[in-house]
C-alpha positions as CSV (number, residue, x, y, z in Angstrom):
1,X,115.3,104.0,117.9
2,X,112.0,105.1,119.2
3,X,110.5,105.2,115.7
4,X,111.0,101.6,115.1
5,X,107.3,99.8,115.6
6,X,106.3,103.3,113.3
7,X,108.7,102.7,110.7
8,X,107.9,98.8,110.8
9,X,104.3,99.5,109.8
10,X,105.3,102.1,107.1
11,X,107.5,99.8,105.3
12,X,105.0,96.7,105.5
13,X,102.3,98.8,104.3
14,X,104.6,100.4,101.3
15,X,106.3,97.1,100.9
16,X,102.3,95.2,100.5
17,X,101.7,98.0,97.8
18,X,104.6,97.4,95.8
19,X,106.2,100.8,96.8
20,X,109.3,101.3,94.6
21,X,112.7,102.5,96.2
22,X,111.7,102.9,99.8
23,X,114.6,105.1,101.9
24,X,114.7,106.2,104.8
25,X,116.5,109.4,106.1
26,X,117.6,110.0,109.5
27,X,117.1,113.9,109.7
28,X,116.9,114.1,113.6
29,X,120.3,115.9,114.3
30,X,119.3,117.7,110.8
31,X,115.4,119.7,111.7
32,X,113.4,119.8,114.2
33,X,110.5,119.3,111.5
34,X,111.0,115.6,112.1
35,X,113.1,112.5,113.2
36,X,112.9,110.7,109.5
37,X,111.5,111.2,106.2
38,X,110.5,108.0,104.7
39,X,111.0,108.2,100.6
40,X,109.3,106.2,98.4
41,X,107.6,105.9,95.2
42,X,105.2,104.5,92.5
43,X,104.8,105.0,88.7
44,X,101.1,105.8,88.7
45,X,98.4,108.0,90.7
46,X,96.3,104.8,91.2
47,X,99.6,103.6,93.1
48,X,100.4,106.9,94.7
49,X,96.8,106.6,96.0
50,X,97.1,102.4,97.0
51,X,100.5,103.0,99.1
52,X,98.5,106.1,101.3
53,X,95.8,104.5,102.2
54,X,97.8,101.4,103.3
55,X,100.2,103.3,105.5
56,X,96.9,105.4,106.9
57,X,94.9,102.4,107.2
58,X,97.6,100.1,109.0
59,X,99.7,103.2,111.1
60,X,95.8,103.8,112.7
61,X,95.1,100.2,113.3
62,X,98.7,100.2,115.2
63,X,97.3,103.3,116.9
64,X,99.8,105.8,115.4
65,X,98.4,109.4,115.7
66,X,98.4,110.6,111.7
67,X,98.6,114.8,112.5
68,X,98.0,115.6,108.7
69,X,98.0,113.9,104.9
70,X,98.3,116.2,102.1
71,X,98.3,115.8,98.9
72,X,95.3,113.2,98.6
73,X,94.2,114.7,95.0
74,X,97.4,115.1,93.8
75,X,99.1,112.8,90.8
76,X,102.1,113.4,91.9
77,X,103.3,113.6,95.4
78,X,101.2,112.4,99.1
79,X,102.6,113.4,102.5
80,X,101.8,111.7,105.6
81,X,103.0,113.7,108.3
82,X,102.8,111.2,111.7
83,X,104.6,113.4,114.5
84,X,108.1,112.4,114.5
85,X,107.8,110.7,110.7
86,X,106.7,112.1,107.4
87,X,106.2,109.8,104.6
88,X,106.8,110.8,101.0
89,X,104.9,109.1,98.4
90,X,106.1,110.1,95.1
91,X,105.5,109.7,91.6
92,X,108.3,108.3,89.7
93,X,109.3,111.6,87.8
94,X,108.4,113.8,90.6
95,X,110.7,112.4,93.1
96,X,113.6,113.0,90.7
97,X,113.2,116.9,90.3
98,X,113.1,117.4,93.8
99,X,115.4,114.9,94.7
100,X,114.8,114.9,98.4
101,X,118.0,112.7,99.2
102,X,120.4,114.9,97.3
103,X,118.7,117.9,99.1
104,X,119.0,116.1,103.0
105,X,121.8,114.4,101.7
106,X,124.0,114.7,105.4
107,X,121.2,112.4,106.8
108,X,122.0,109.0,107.1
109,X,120.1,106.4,105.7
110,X,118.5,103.8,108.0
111,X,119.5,100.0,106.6
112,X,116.0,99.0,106.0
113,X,117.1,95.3,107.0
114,X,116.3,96.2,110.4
115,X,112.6,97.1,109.9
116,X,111.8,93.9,107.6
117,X,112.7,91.3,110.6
């Protein structure tokens, strides 16, 4: 997996945040949008906002390009799009009504065991 140092860094900076429910989709044989969606999330903004800046902070330090963030001001719902991974940072109740597994459901999950070696 090409993604793997990437994904490493995204999970240790969710994981050092406290990030709730971490998945990761495999959507490459899926879109062309992206190889995986990395799912996560926290029960307040403050959180939201802690995760972000721990992924942005440790991807650039690894020297991962970040192409775009959106959602900075939001309460809800950050996206870190980094090329071939986009993270979702959710809030708690925002990541159930959109439901982003049931919706790319067909991709398969990627054991998370493998990134936390």
């Amino acid at each position: 997996m090409e993604n793997l140092k990437l994904l490493q860094t995204i999970v240790a900076a969710a994981d050092d945040k406290h990030a709730e429910d971490l998945v990761i989709l495999d959507v490459e044989q899926l879109t062309t949008v992206a190889d995986q969606f990395v799912i996560m999330q926290a029960d307040s903004q403050r959180q939201i906002q802690a995760i972000a800046e721990a992924i942005e902070e440790k991807v650039t330090a690894a020297d991962f390009p970040i192409s775009q963030i959106d959602g900075k001001s939001s309460k809800s719902w950050i996206l870190i799009d980094l090329g071939t991974v986009i993270v979702h940072i959710f809030q708690t109740e925002t990541r159930k009504f959109y439901n982003l597994e049931k919706l790319w459901s067909q991709a398969p999950q990627i054991d998370l065991t493998q990134l936390t070696k």
